[in-house]
C-alpha positions as CSV (number, residue, x, y, z in Angstrom):
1,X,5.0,2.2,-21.8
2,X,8.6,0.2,-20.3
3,X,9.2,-3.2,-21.8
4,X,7.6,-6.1,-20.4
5,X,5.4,-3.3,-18.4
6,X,7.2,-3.8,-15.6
7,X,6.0,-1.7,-12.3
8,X,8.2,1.6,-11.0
9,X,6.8,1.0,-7.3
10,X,4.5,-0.6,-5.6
11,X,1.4,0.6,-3.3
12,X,0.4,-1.7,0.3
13,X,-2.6,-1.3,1.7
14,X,-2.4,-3.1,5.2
15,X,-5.6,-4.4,7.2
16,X,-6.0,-5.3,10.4
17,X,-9.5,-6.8,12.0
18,X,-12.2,-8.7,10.0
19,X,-15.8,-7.3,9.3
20,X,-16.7,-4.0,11.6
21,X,-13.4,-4.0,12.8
22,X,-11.1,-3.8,9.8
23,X,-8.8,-1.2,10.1
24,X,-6.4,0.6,7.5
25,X,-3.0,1.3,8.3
26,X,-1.6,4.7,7.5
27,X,1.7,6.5,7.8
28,X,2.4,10.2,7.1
29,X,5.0,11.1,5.2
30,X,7.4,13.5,6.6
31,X,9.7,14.8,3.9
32,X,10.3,15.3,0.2
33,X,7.2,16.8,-2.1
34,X,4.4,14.6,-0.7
35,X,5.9,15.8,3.1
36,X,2.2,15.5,5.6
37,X,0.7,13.7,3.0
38,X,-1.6,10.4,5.1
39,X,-0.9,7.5,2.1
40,X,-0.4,3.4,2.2
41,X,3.0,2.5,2.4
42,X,5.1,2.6,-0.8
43,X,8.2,2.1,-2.2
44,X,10.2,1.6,-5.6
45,X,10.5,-1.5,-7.7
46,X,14.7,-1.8,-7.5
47,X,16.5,-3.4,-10.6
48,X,16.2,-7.3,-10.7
49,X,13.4,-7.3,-7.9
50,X,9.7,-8.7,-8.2
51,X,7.0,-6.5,-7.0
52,X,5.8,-9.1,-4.8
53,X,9.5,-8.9,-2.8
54,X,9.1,-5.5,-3.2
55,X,5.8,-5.2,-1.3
56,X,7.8,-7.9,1.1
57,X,11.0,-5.8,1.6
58,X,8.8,-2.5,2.0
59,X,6.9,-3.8,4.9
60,X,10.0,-4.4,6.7
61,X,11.8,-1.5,6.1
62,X,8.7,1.0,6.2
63,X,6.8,-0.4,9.0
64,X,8.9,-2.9,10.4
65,X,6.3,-5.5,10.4
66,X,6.3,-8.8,7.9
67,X,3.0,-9.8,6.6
68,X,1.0,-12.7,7.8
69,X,-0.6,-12.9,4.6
70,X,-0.1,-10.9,1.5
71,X,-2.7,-10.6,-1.7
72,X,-3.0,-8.8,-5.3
73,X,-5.6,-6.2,-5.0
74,X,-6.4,-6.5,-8.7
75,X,-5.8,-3.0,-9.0
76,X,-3.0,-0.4,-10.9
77,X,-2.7,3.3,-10.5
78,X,-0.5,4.8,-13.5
79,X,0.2,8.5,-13.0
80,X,2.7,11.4,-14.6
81,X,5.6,12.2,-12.7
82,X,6.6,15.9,-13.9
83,X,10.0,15.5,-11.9
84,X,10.7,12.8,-14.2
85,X,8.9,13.2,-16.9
86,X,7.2,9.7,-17.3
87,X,4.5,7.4,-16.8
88,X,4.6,5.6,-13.7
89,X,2.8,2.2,-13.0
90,X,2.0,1.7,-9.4
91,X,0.0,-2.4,-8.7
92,X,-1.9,-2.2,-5.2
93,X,-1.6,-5.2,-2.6
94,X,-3.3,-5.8,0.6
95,X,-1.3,-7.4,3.4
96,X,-3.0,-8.2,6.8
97,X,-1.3,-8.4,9.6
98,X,-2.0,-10.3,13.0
99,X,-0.2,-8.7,15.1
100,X,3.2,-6.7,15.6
101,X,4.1,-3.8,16.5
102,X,4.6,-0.8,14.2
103,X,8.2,1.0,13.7
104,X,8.3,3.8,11.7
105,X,11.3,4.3,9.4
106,X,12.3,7.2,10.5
107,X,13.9,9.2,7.4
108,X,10.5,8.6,5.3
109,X,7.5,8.7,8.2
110,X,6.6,10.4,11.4
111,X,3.0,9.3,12.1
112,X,0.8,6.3,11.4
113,X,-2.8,5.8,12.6
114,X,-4.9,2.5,12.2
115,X,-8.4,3.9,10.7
116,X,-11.5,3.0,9.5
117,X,-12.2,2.5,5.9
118,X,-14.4,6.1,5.7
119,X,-11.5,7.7,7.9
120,X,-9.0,6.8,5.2
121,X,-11.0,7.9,2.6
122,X,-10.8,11.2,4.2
123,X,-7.2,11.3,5.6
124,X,-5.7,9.8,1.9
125,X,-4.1,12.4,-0.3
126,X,-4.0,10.9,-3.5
127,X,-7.4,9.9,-5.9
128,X,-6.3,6.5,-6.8
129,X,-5.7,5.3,-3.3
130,X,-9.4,7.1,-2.1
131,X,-10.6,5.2,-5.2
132,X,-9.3,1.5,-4.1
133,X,-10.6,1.6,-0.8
134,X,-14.3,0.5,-1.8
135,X,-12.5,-2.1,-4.0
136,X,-10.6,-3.6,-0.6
137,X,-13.3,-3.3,1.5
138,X,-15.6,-5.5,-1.1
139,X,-13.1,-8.1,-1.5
140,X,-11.2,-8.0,1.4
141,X,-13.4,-7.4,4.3
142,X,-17.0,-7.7,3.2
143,X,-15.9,-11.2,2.3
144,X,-12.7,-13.1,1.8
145,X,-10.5,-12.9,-1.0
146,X,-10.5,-15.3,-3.9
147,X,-7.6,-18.2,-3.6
148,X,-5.7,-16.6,-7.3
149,X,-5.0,-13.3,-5.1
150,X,-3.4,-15.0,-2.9
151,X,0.4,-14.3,-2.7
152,X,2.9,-17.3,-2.4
């Protein structure tokens, strides 16, 4: 396990909508091994940098969009990376946004779709992500989130 169990990247699952109407944002990646692959956006944890700026800088760069409010999902996804040959720890977040256009960044995706929570389910490559969405949709849409997820 890395000192101080620091995270490698960190994992954004965007909502949009309350109730019936919360939708899941998207984007497809469209190069490197997980190239077509539907997933939240992502990024790495750079030297010195929080997760929380992380999640922050990612939204920007990813999606072009800033959060109107940003949250700890409460839940970690730690997989093995065979290119590397390590454990990587991945914390989930949840960001909402009001409003604001999405723009893709164009290197890392080439489609994004805003989807219901069973559409994801379907659309999402990866186990852990699939596995989070009932967690969200509990404490995220079903009802609002607790004040300590809260992001300040």
């Amino acid at each position: 396990m890395k000192g101080k169990s620091r995270p490698d990247a960190v994992a954004v699952v965007v909502l949009r909508g309350r109730a019936e109407g919360a939708r899941v944002l998207l984007v497809r990646r469209s190069s490197g091994a997980f190239a077509g692959a539907w997933t939240f956006v992502m990024g790495g944890v750079e030297e010195g940098e929080r997760a929380t700026e992380t999640v922050r800088r990612e939204l920007v760069e990813e999606i072009g969009v800033a959060a109107a409010s940003l949250f700890t999902a409460g839940a970690l996804d730690a997989f093995y990376d065979p290119v590397r040959d390590r454990i990587v720890h991945v914390p989930f977040f949840v960001a909402y946004l009001e409003r604001g256009e999405i723009k893709l960044e164009d290197d890392v995706h080439d489609a994004h779709r805003w989807v219901t929570f069973a559409e994801a389910a379907e659309l999402l490559e990866f186990d852990a992500q699939r596995r989070v969405l009932g967690d969200i949709h509990r404490n995220f849409v079903a009802r609002a989130p607790h004040e300590w997820r809260l992001i300040r």
